[in-house]
C-alpha positions in Angstrom: 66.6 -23.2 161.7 63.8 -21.5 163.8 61.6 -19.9 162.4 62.0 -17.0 164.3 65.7 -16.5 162.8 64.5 -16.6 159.2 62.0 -14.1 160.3 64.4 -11.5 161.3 67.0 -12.9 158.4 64.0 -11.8 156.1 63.2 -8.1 158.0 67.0 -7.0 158.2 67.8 -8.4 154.0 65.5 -5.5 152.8 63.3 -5.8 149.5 64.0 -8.6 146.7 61.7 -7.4 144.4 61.3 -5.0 141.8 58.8 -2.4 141.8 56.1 -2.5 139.2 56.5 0.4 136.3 54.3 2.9 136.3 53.4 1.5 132.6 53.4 -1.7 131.8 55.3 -2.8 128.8 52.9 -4.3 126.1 54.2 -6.2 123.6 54.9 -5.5 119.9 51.8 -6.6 118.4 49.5 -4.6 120.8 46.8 -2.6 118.7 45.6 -0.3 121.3 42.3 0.9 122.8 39.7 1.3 120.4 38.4 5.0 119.4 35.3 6.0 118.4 34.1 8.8 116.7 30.3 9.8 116.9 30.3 12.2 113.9 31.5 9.6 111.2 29.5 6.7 112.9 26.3 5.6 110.9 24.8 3.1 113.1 25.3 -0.1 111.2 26.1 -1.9 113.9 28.8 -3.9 112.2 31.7 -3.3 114.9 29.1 -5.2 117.4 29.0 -8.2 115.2 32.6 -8.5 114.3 33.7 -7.9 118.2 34.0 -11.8 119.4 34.9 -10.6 122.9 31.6 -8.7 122.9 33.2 -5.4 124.1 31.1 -3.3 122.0 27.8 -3.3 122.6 25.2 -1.8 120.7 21.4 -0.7 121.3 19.0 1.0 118.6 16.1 3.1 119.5 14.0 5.7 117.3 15.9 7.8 116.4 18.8 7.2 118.0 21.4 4.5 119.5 23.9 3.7 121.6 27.4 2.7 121.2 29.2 1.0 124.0 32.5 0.1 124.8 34.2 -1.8 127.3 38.2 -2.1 126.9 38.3 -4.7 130.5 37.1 -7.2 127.5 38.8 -6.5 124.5 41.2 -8.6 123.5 42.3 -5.5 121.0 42.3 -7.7 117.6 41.0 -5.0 115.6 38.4 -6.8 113.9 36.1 -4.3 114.8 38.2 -0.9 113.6 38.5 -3.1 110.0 35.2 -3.5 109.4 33.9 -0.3 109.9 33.3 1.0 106.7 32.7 4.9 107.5 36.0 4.7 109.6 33.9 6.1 112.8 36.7 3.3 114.6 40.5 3.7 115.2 43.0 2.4 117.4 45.2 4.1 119.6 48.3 2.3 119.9 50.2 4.0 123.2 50.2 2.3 126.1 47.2 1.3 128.0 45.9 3.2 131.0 46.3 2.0 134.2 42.8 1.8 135.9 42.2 1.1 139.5 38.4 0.2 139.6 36.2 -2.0 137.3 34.9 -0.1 134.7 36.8 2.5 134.8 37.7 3.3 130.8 34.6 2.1 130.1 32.8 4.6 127.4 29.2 5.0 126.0 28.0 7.3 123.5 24.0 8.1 122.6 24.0 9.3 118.8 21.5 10.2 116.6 21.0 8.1 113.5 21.5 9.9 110.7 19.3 9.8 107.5 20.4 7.2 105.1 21.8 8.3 101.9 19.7 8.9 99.0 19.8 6.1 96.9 20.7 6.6 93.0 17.8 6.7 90.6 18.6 4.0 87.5 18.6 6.2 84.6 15.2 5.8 82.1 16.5 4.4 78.6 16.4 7.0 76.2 12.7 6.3 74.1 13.1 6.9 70.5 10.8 7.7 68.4 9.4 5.5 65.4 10.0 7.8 62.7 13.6 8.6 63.7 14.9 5.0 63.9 16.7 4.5 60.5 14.9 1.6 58.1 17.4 -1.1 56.7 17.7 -1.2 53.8 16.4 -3.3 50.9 18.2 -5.2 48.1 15.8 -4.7 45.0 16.7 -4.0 41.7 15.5 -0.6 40.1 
């Protein structure tokens, strides 16, 4: 066959494919983007450490810091929305976005670190006095 004959074979047979969706399908176990919320977050840092993809990133300064996330590296495990303690991280579980350029859903937030909690005084033991502390008794005869 020349290869001019499967060329015009191919033109005149018309499109054997099937468009891509305009959202992909993700599969059942798919956790979603991660969410963050600025006003719950306490700057512990602990979504950083547990993130073993290293989407979140995390930078302290005085007085502030900076939370970072980059959903082109998450492998959406949810390690990161279980550990936070103050529930400042969710997951959103529609369908991803479909993003065109690098970096596109990438989101930073600079929040200011809130005062740490006031930490409970222990209580004093009560001090009793001498005089009000009952004496045993003794087992004389009269």
């Amino acid at each position: 066959m020349n290869i001019l004959t499967m060329m015009w074979k191919n033109l005149l047979g018309g499109s054997r494919t099937v468009l891509f969706p305009a959202r992909p399908k993700v599969t059942e176990r798919y956790r979603g983007l991660v969410q963050f919320d600025p006003t719950l977050c306490t700057g512990c840092a602990v979504c950083k450490f547990r993130c073993t993809s290293r989407a979140i990133t995390f930078k302290a300064g005085k007085g502030e810091f900076t939370w970072s996330y980059d959903p082109g590296q998450c492998t959406f495990c949810g390690r990161c929305v279980e550990g936070c303690k103050t529930h400042a991280l969710s997951q959103d579980s529609d369908t991803p976005p479909v993003y065109l350029t690098l970096g596109e859903l990438n989101t930073s937030y600079t929040v200011a670190r809130k005062p740490p909690a006031p930490r409970p005084t222990p209580a004093a033991p009560a001090a009793t006095p001498a005089a009000a502390e009952p004496k045993p008794a003794t087992g004389g005869a009269q």
